[in-house]
SELUMFI-918977 format. One record per residue (C-alpha): residue number from 1; x, y, z negated. Coordinates in steps of 0.02 Angstrom, whole numbers. Example, Ala and Ser with C-alpha at 12.3 -4.5 7.8 and 13.67 -1.06 7.14 Angstrom:
<recs>
REC   n     xx     yy     zz
REC   1    615   -225   -390
REC   2    684    -53   -357
</recs>
This chain:
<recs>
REC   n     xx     yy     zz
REC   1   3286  -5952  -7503
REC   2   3341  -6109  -7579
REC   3   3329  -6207  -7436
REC   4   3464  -6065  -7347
REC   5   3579  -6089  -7503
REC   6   3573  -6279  -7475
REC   7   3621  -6260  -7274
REC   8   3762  -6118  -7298
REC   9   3817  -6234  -7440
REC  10   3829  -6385  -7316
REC  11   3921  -6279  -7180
REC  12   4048  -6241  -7306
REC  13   4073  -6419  -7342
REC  14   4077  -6479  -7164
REC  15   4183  -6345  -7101
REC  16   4297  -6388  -7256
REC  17   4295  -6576  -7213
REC  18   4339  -6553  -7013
REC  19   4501  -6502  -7037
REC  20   4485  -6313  -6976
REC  21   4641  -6293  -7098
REC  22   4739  -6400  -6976
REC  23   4915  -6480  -7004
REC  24   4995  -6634  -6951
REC  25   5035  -6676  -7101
REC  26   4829  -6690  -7144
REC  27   4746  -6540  -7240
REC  28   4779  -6449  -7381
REC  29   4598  -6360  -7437
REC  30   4661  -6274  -7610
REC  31   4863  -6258  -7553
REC  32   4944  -6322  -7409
REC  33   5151  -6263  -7355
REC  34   5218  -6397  -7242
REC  35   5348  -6389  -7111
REC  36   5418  -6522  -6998
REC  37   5451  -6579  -6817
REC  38   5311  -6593  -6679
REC  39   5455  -6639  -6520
REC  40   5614  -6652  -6594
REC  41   5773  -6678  -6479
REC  42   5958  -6742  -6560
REC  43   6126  -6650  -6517
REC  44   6052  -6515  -6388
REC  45   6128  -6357  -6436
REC  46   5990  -6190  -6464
REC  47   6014  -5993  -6437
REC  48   5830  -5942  -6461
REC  49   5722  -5968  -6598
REC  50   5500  -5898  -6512
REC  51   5360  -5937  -6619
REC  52   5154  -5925  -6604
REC  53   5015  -5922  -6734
REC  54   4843  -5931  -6746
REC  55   4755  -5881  -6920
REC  56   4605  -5954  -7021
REC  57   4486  -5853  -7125
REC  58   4380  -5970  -7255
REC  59   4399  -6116  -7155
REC  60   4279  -6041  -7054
REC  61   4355  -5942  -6925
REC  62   4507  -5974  -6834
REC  63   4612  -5885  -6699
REC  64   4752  -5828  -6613
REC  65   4856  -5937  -6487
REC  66   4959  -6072  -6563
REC  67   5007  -6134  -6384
REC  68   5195  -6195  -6332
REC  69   5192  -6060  -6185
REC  70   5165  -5934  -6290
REC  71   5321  -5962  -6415
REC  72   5428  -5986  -6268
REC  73   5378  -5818  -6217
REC  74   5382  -5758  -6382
REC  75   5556  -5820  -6386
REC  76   5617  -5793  -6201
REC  77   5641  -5959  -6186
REC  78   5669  -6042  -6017
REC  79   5713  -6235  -6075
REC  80   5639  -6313  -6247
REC  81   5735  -6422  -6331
REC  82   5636  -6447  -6498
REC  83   5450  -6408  -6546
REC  84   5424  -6381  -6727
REC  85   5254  -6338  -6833
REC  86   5234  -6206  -6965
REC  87   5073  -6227  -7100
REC  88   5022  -6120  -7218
REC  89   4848  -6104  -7319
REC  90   4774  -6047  -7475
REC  91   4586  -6086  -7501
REC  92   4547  -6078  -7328
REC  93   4654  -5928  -7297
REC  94   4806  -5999  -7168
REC  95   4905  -6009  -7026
REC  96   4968  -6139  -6894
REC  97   5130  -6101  -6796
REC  98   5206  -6176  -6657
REC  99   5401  -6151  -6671
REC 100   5511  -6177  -6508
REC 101   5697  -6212  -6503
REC 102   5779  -6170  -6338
REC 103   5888  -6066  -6223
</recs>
């Protein structure tokens, strides 16, 4: 029994440490709301706004599809003209979103 507390304690830690609540900006474990530029392009004009998420539980689990293809479809976008991020978390509880500019 204690030897099960002691490795489910350690996986906590590590998954906590590898950055499973992932920003560009580095991690935020207890609060993290960041956003900022991943591509950015000066003085191209934008119609469309698509975005795409994926979600963490605990720092454990993550999913969804964070991908640029997916935003642009998202967003019925044909050209990109910025890429921009999105991070949100609360003690291991977040989000990671890919934000395209386009038309």
């Amino acid at each position: 029994m204690r030897s099960t507390c002691l490795l489910l304690a350690l996986a906590v830690g590590v998954a906590f440490g590898t950055g499973c609540v992932y920003s560009p900006t580095g991690p935020g474990i207890i609060y993290m709301n960041v956003k900022g530029p991943i591509d950015p392009y000066e003085g191209t004009r934008t119609t469309k706004t698509g975005e795409a998420c994926q979600m963490t539980f605990l720092a454990l689990f993550a999913l969804g599809d964070a991908s640029v293809e997916t935003a642009k479809r998202n967003g019925d976008i044909r050209e990109v003209t910025t890429i921009d991020h999105k991070s949100f978390n609360v003690l291991g509880f977040g989000s990671f979103c890919t934000v395209i500019h386009g038309t």
